[in-house]
C-alpha positions in Angstrom: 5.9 -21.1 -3.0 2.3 -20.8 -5.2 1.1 -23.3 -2.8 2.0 -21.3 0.5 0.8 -18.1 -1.2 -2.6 -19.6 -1.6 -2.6 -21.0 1.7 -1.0 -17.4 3.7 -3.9 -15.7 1.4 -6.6 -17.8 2.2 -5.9 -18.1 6.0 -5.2 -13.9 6.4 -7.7 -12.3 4.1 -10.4 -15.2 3.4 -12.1 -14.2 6.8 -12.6 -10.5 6.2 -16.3 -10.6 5.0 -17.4 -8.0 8.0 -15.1 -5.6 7.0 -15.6 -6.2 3.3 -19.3 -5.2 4.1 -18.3 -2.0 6.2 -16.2 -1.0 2.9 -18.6 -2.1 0.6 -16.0 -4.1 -0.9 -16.2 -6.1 -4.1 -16.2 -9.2 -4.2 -17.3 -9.0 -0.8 -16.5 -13.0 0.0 -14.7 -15.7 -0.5 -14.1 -19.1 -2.7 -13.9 -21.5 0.1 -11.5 -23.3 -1.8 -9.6 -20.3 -2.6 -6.3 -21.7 -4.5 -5.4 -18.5 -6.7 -6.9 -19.4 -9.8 -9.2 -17.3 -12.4 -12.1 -16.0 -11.3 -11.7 -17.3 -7.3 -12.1 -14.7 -5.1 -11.5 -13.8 -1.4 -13.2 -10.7 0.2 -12.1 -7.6 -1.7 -10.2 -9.8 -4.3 -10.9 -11.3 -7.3 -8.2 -13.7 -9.3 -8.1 -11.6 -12.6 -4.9 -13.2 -13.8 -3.3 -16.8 -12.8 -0.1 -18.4 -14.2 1.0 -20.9 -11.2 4.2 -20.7 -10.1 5.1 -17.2 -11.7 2.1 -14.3 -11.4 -0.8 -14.1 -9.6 -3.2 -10.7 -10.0 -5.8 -9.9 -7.3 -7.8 -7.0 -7.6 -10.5 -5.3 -6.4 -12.9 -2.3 -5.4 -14.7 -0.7 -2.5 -16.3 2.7 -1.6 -12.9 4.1 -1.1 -10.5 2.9 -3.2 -9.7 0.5 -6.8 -6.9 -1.9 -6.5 -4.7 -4.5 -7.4 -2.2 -6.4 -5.8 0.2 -8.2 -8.0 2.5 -11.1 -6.5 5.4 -12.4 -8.8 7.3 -15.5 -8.4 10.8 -14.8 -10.1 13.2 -17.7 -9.5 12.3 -18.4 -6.2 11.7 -15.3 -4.8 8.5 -13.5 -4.5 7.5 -9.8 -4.4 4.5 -8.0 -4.4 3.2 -4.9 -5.8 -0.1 -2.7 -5.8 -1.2 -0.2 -7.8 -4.7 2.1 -6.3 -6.6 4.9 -7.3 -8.3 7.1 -4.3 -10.7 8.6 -5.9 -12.2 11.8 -4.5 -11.7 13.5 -0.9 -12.9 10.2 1.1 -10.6 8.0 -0.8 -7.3 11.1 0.0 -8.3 10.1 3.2 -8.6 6.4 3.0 -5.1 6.9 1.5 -3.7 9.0 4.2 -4.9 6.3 7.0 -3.6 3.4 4.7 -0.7 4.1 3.1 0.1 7.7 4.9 0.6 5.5 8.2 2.6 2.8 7.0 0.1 0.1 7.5 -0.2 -1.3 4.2 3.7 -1.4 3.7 4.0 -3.5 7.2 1.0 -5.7 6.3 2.4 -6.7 2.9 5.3 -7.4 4.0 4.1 -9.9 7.2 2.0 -11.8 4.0 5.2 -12.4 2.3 7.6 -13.5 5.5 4.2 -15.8 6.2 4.4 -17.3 2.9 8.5 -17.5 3.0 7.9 -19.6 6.4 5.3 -21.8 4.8 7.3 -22.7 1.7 
């Protein structure tokens, strides 16, 4: 399963360096290697923890928003979770569009039934 999360994270968010530059995201690019350890990053993520086959901790910044998205491998089965602060009116707003509509609920949910499908 770490294995296909690398590769499901790699392949869906390791190509978003123009829209990490629109955001002004941080890291704005990625390890072309990416493989979820320490200090690798992919645009708008950065590794901040790593322990293969059980946690991996991705998090991140941009003009809008601070962020982490925490996936946890618990006998088998994975789950994620995110925590965000949306600081100020602009980031309300960034919220509204992101999480308000739904979007970020559907696209974490594809990157796990990608990664289920790949392990």
């Amino acid at each position: 399963v770490w294995s296909a999360l690398a590769r499901v994270l790699r392949r869906e968010l390791g190509g978003g360096a123009p829209l990490a530059a629109v955001l002004r995201c941080e890291p704005s690019s990625a390890t072309p290697d990416f493989a979820g350890r320490l200090g690798q990053t992919l645009p708008g993520f950065r590794v901040v923890e790593a322990a293969p086959e059980r946690l991996l901790v991705l998090a991140g910044r941009h003009r809008f928003s601070r962020y982490r998205l925490t996936f946890v491998l618990d006998e088998g089965r994975l789950r994620a979770r995110t925590h965000a602060a949306f600081p100020g009116l602009p980031g309300r707003l960034y919220r509204t569009m992101v999480i308000g509509s739904g979007a970020h609920r559907i696209l974490t949910r594809r990157l796990l039934e990608q990664v289920a499908r790949q392990a």
